[in-house]
ZAROMAR-466777 format. One line per field, with one value per residue (C-alpha): residue number from 1; x, z, y. Coordinates in Angstrom, 3 decimals. Layout:
<atoms>
nr = c(NUM ...)
xx = c(X ...)
zz = c(Z ...)
yy = c(Y ...)
</atoms>
This chain:
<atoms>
nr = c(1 2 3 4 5 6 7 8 9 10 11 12 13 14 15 16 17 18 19 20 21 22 23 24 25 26 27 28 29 30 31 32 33 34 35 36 37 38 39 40 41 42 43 44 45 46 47 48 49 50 51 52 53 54 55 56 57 58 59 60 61 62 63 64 65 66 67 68 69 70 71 72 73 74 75 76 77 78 79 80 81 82 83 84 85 86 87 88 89 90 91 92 93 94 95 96 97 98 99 100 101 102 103 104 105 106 107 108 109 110 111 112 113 114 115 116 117 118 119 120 121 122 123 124 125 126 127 128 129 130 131 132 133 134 135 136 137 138 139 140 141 142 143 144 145 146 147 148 149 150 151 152 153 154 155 156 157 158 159 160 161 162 163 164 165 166 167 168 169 170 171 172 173 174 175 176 177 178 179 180 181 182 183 184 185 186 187 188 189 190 191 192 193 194 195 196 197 198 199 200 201 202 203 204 205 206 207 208 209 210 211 212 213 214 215 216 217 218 219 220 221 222 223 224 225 226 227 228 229 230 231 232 233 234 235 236 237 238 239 240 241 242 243 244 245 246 247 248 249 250 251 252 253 254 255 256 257 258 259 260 261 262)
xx = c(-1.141 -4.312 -4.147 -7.575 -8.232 -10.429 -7.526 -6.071 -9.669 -9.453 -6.007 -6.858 -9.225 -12.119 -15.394 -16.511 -19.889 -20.334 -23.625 -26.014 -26.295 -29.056 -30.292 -28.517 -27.790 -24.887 -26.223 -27.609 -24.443 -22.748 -25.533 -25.342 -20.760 -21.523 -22.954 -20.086 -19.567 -16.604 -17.299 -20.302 -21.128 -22.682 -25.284 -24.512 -26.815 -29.747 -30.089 -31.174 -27.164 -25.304 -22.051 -22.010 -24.475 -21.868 -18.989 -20.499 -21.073 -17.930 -16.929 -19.508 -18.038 -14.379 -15.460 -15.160 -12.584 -15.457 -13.894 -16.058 -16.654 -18.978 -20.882 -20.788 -23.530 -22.108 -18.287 -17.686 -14.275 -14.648 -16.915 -15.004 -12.263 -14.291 -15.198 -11.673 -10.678 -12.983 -11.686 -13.572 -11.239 -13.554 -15.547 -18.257 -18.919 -21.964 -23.049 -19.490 -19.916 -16.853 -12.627 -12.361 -15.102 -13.056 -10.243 -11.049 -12.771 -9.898 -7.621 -9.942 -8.684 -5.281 -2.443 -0.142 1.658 -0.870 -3.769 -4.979 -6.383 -5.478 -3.941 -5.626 -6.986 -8.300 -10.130 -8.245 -5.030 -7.260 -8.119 -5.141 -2.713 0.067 1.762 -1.226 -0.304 2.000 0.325 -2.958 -3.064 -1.839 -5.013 -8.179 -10.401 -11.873 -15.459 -16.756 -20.740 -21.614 -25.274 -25.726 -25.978 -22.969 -20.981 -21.667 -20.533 -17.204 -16.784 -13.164 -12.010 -13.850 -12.266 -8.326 -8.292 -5.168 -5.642 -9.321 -9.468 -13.028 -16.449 -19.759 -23.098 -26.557 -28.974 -31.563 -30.193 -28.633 -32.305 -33.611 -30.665 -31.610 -35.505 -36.472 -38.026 -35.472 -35.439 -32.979 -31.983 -32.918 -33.021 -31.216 -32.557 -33.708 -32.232 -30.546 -29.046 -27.476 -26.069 -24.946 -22.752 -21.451 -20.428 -18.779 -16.730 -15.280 -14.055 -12.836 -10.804 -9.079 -8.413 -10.331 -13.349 -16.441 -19.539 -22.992 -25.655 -28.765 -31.580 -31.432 -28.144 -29.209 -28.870 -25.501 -24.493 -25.035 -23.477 -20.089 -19.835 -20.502 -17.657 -18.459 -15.947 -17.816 -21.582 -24.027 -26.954 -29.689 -29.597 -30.166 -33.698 -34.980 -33.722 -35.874 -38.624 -38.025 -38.125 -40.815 -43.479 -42.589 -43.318 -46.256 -47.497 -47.622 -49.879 -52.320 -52.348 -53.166 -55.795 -57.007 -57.684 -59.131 -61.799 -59.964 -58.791 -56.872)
zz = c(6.424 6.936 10.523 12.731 13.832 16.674 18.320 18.252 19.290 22.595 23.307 23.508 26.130 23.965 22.909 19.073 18.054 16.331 13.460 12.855 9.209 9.164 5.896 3.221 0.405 -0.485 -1.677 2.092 3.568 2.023 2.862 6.186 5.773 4.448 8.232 10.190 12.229 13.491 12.533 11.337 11.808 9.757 11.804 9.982 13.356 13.255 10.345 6.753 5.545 3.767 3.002 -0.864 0.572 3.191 0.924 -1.371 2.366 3.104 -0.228 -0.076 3.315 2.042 0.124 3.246 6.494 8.791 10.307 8.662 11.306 11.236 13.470 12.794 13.748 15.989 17.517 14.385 13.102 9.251 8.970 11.216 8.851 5.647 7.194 8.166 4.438 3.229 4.761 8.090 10.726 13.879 15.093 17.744 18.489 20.309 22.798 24.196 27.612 29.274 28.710 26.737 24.142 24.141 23.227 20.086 19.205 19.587 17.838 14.854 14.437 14.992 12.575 13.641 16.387 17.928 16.975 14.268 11.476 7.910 5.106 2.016 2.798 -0.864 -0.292 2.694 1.057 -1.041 1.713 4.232 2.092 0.657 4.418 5.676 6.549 8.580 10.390 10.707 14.014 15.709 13.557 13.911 16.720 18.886 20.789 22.914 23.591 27.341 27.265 28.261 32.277 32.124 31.102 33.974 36.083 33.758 33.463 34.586 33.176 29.785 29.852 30.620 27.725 25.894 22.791 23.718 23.205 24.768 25.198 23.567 25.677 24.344 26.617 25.066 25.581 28.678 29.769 29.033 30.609 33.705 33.523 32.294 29.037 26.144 25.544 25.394 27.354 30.736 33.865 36.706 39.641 37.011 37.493 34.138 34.127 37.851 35.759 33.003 35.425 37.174 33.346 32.750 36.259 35.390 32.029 33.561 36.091 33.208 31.365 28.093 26.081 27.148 24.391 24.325 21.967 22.635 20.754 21.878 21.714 24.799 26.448 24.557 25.980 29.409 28.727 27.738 31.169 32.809 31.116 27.849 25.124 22.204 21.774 18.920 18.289 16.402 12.928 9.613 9.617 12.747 11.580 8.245 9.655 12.569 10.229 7.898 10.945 12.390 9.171 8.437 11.780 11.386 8.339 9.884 12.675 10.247 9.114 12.127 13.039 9.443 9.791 7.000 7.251 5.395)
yy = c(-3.561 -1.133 -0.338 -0.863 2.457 1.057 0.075 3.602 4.885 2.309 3.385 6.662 5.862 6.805 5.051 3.191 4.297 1.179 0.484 -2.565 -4.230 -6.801 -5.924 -7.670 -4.891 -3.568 -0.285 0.092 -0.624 2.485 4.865 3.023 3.918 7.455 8.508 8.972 5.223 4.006 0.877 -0.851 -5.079 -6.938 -9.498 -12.741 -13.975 -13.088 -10.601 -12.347 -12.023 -14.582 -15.030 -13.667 -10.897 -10.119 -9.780 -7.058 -5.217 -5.573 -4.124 -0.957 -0.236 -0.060 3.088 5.108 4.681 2.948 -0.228 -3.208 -6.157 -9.230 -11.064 -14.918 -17.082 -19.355 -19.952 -22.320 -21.941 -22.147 -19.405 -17.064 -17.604 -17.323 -13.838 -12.543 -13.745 -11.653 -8.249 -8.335 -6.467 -7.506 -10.636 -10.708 -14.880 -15.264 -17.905 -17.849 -19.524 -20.635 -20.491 -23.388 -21.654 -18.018 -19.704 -21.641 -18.524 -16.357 -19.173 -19.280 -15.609 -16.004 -17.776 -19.695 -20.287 -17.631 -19.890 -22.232 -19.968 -21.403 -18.959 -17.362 -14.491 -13.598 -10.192 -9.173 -8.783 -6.346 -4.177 -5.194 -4.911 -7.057 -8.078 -8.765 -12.307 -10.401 -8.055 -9.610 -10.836 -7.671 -5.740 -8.563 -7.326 -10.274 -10.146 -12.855 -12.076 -12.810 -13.840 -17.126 -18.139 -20.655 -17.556 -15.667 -17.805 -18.161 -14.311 -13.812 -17.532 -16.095 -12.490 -13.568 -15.481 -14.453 -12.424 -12.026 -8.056 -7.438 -9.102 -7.583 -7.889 -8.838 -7.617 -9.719 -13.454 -12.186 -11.439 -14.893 -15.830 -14.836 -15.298 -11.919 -11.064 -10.063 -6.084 -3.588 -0.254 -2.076 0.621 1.130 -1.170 -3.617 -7.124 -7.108 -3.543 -4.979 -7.824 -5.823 -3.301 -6.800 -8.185 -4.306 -4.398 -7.743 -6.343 -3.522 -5.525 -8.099 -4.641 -5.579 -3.877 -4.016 -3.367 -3.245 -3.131 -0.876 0.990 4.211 6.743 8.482 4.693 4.184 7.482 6.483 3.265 4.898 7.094 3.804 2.272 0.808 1.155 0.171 0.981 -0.040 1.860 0.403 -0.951 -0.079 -2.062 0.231 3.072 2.425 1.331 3.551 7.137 5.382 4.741 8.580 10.057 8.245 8.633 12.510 11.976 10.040 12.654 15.327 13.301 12.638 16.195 17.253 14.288 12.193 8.733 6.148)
</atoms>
């Protein structure tokens, strides 16, 4: 079977740059491989992807060696194995809040006797390989988001879950979670950021991965001498819109200056 080369990357003590899909194109998803990622996710959440829309992603991303993972809408256990059947080699769950949650998650990934995932993986014995079957529960990467109050309370109960390989923060829901408005790339002293580095020491205690999503790399820098094993920066939609609005900005500048206007 294909091995996960994120695993290697987390063995070696070193950190997964990790990219955002929320747009649903296959065409965008390889310019979106062709940049250099580790990996890259595909936001089955709250981007506008479906499944059909995620497969051809899936497929664009198997032209290159990034690590294609997904992440499912909700901790329901058909479409986490709909996913992993077709070629996905990571799941973040979101909304997990407490043990019992983690592990129907992680057993959703798992075949048996390891957990409760049923056989035909279609597409992933494309891109696994023909013992995938096999091999597949050694290779499947498995991230629980923390963002919900219940979970902090539940951290170390969430994070020994066996087979659990790391949890994945959303510093948006964790905000609301907390009574703070949702953003990203919080500061120190700020009562999320505080939360955050409490959420990172418990993963660093129960010797998982700990990943975070942010908009800036200079943020996901920081995050990775903090700790964090996994960063995502951005997302193909802010990076479009992101480079669009910059250039266009500079035009209206120029126009600005010369008396002219739009």
């Amino acid at each position: 079977m294909r091995k996960n080369k994120l695993k290697k990357i987390f063995a070696e003590g070193k950190a997964v740059i990790n990219g955002w899909l929320q747009i649903p194109n296959s065409f965008s998803a390889e310019v979106m491989s062709h940049q250099g990622w580790d990996s890259l996710t595909i936001d089955m959440q709250h981007g506008v992807v479906d499944y059909p829309n995620a497969l051809q992603m899936l497929q664009a991303i198997s032209t290159t060696d990034v690590v294609p993972m997904a992440r499912v809408n909700w901790n329901e256990p058909g479409q986490i194995m709909k996913i992993l059947d077709a070629g996905s080699y990571g799941i973040v769950c979101p909304m997990v809040s407490n043990r019992n949650e983690a592990e129907n998650f992680v057993k959703a990934c798992l075949y048996p006797p390891n957990g409760y995932r049923s056989f035909g993986p279609i597409r992933g014995l494309l891109y696994g390989g023909a013992d995938y079957g096999k091999h597949a529960n050694d290779e499947i990467l498995k991230f629980a988001m923390i963002e919900t109050k219940e979970s902090l309370g539940n951290l170390d109960n969430i994070m020994s879950t066996p087979g659990l390989d790391g949890i994945y923060i959303g510093p948006a829901d964790l905000s609301l979670a907390i009574g703070e408005e949702p953003s990203f790339d919080k500061p120190e002293g700020n009562k999320v950021y505080d939360t955050i580095m409490k959420i990172l020491e418990h993963a660093k205690k129960n010797k998982i991965i700990a990943g975070i999503h942010n908009m800036k790399p200079d943020y996901a820098e920081k995050m990775i001498k903090k700790g964090f094993q996994l960063v995502t920066v951005g997302s193909d939609q802010r990076f479009v819109s992101g480079g669009a609005k910059e250039a266009i900005s500079r035009f209206k500048k120029i126009n600005v200056k010369e008396g002219k206007g739009y």
